[in-house]
N, C-alpha and C positions, 0 to 999 in steps of 0.2 A: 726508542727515543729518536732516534735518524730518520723514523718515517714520520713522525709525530712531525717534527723538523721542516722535512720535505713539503707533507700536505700544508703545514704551515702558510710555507714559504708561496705556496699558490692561494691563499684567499686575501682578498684584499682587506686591508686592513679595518675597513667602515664595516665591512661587512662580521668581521669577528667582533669585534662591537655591539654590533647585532646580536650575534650568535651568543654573545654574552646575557646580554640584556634580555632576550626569551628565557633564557635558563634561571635566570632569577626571576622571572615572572611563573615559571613551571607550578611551584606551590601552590601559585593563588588562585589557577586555571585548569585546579584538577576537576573532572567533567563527568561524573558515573555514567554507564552506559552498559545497560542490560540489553540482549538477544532476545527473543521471545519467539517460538515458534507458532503463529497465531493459525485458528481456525483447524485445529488437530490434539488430540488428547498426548501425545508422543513427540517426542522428537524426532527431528528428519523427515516429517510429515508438514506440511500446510504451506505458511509463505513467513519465511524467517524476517522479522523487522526488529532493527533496532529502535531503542527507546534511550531517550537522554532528559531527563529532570533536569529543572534550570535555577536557580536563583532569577534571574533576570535575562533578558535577550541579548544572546552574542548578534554580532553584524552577522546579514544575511549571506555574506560573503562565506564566513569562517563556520555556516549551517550546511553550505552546501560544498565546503569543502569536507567537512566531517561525513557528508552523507555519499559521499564520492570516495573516501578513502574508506570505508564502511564497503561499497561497492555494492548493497541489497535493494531491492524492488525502492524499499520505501526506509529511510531515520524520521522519526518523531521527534519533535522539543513538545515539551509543555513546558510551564510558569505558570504558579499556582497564583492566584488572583480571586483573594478572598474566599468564596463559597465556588469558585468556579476554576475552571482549569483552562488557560487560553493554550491551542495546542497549533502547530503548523508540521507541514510535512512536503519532504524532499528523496527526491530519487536523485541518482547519480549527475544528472546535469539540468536540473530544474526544479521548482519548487513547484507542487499541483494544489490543483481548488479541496481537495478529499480523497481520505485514504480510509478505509474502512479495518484493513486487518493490521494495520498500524493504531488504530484507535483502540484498536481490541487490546495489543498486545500494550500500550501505555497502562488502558483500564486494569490489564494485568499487574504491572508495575505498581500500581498505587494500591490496589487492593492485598495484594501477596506481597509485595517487597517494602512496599514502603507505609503498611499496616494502615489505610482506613478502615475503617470499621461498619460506617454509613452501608447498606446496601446500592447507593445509585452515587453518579459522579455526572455530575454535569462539566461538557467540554463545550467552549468559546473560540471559533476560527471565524479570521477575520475574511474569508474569501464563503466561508460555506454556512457560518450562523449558527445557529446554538444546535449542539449535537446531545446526546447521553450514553450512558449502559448503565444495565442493572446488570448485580449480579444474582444469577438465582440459583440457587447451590453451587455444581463448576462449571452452569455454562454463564457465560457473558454475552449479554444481549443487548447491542447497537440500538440504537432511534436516531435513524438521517433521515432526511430530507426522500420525500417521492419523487419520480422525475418520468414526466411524460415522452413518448417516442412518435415522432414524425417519420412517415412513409417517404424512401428516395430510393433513388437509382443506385446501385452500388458504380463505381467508374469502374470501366475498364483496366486500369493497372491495376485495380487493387484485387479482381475478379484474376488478374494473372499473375500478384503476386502469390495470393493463396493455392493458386492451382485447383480450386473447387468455384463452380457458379452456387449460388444462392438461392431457396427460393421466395426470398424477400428480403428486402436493409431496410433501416431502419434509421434516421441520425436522432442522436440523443446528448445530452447533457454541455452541449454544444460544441463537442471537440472530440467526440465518438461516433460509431456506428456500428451497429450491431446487425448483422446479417444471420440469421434462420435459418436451418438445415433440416433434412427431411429427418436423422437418426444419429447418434451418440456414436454410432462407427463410423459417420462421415466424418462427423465433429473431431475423434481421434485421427481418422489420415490423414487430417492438413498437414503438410510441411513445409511452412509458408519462407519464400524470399525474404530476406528480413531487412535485403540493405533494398528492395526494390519496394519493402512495406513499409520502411522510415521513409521512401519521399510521397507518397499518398496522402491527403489534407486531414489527415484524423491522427491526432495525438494518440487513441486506444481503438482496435479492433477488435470488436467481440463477437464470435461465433459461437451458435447455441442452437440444440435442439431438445425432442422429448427425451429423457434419460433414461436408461435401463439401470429399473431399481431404485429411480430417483424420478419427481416429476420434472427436473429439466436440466441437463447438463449443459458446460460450458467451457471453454477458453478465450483466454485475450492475451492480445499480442499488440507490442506496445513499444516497436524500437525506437521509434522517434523521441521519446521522451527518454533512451535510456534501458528500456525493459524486454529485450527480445520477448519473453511469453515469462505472463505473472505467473505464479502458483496457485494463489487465492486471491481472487478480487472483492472485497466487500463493495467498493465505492458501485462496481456497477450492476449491481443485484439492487441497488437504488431507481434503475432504470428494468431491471430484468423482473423485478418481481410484479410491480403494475403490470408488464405484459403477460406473464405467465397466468396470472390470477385473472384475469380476465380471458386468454383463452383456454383455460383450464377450468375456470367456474368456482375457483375457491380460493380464501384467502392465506389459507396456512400453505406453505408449501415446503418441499424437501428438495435440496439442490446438490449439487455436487460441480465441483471442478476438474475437471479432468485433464489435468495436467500430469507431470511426469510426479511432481511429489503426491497432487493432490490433495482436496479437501470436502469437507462437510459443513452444510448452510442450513438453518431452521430459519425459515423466512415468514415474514406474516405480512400483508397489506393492512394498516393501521388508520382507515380516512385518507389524507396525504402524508404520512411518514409509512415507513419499513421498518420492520423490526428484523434484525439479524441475528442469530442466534449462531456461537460457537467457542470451542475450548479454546484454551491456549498453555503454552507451558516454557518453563525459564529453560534456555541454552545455556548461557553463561550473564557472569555479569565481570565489571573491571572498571578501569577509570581511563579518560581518554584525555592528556596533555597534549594543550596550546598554548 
């Protein structure tokens, strides 16, 4: 009680008032909030995203505070809106155009936790446009957007923050680039600078070459927005898979991420959409008070 007393005696009084007044709001702002380990049949495998079902939209403020104290690549909201699902998606200190293995692991959400029954779910973002997944047995297969790649120069920092030259870049989806490597054991020895690779002019770096065991392997690295090196990137296999299928000759393709946890991609070119194919599975789930 005498420290009770003490702490007391230091908060100002408006502010305990406060402190009050959240605590009777605590009830009404309880928030679910499932983990999903997306694009891996296991746990501790692929890129861990959370997922939060809404009743209606909290302030952008109180998204990106949750997806910050959350601390992962990517938090999802959706609000459900009629036959459709409006969804948006936040990393640690910014809200981005498209998240691909957050879309997965939401579709997970709705299909296993919160019982549709439908095979397909259509998703509505207001930055990237109508998205989908079906489910077909237990893989969950994306339809985003195609995204064509413009030939550039890579700069100079960014060629030394990597510590590897290129043999080609690529700028894409207007706030990437993706630079080409000769083989999947170059692609593993980067060990890129990451505070010298947040001030280079691309929110995501993607390096990529032919894959062993897979037709084309990958990493991206993405401090600036928050993401030292994703696990699994869906959003930019949006951009990876037009290129591969064209210089590879075919449209189905098998990808892999090669990252420290790692993941697996069944990829198809669809006219102008991708199809991405992969599992997902529950970590946990709880409720998150604001």
């Amino acid at each position: 009680n005498a420290l009770g007393e003490f702490a007391r005696s230091w908060t100002p009084r408006r502010e305990r008032r406060g402190y009050a007044k959240r605590n009777q709001l605590k009830s009404s702002m309880n928030i679910p909030i499932y983990q999903i380990d997306a694009f891996t049949s296991k746990p501790f495998g692929g890129n861990p995203a959370a997922v939060c079902p809404l009743e209606s939209w909290l302030p952008d403020e109180t998204m990106l505070q949750i997806a910050a104290e959350n601390n992962l690549a990517e938090t999802a909201f959706f609000v459900k809106a009629g036959d459709t699902y409006e969804i948006r998606w936040f990393t640690p200190a910014v809200e981005i155009n498209l998240c691909g293995h957050a879309t997965l692991a939401s579709a997970y959400v709705i299909f296993n936790c919160l019982g549709l029954e439908e095979k397909t779910i259509g998703f509505h973002s207001h930055l990237s446009g109508d998205l989908g997944v079906e489910k077909q047995g237990d893989l969950l297969v994306l339809d985003f957007p195609a995204y064509g790649v413009h030939e550039t120069e890579a700069p100079a920092a960014l060629i030394d923050a990597l510590g590897k030259t290129p043999l080609k870049a690529w700028e894409t989806q207007g706030n990437m680039i993706m630079l080409i490597f000769e083989s999947e054991t170059q692609v593993l020895s980067i060990e890129p600078d990451m505070s010298a690779l947040a001030k280079v002019p691309y929110d995501e770096v993607i390096v990529t070459a032919p894959g062993d065991g897979s037709d084309f392997s990958t990493r991206m690295f993405a401090p600036k927005i928050g993401i030292p090196e994703d696990p699994v990137t869906g959003a930019i296999h949006c951009s990876l898979i037009p290129y591969w299928a064209e210089r590879l000759g075919k449209t189905k393709l098998f990808a892999k991420q090669v990252s420290r946890r790692g993941g697996e991609l069944f990829c198809e070119l669809h006219g102008g959409r991708v199809r991405i194919g992969g599992s997902a599975t529950l970590f946990l789930k709880g409720e998150i008070y604001v």
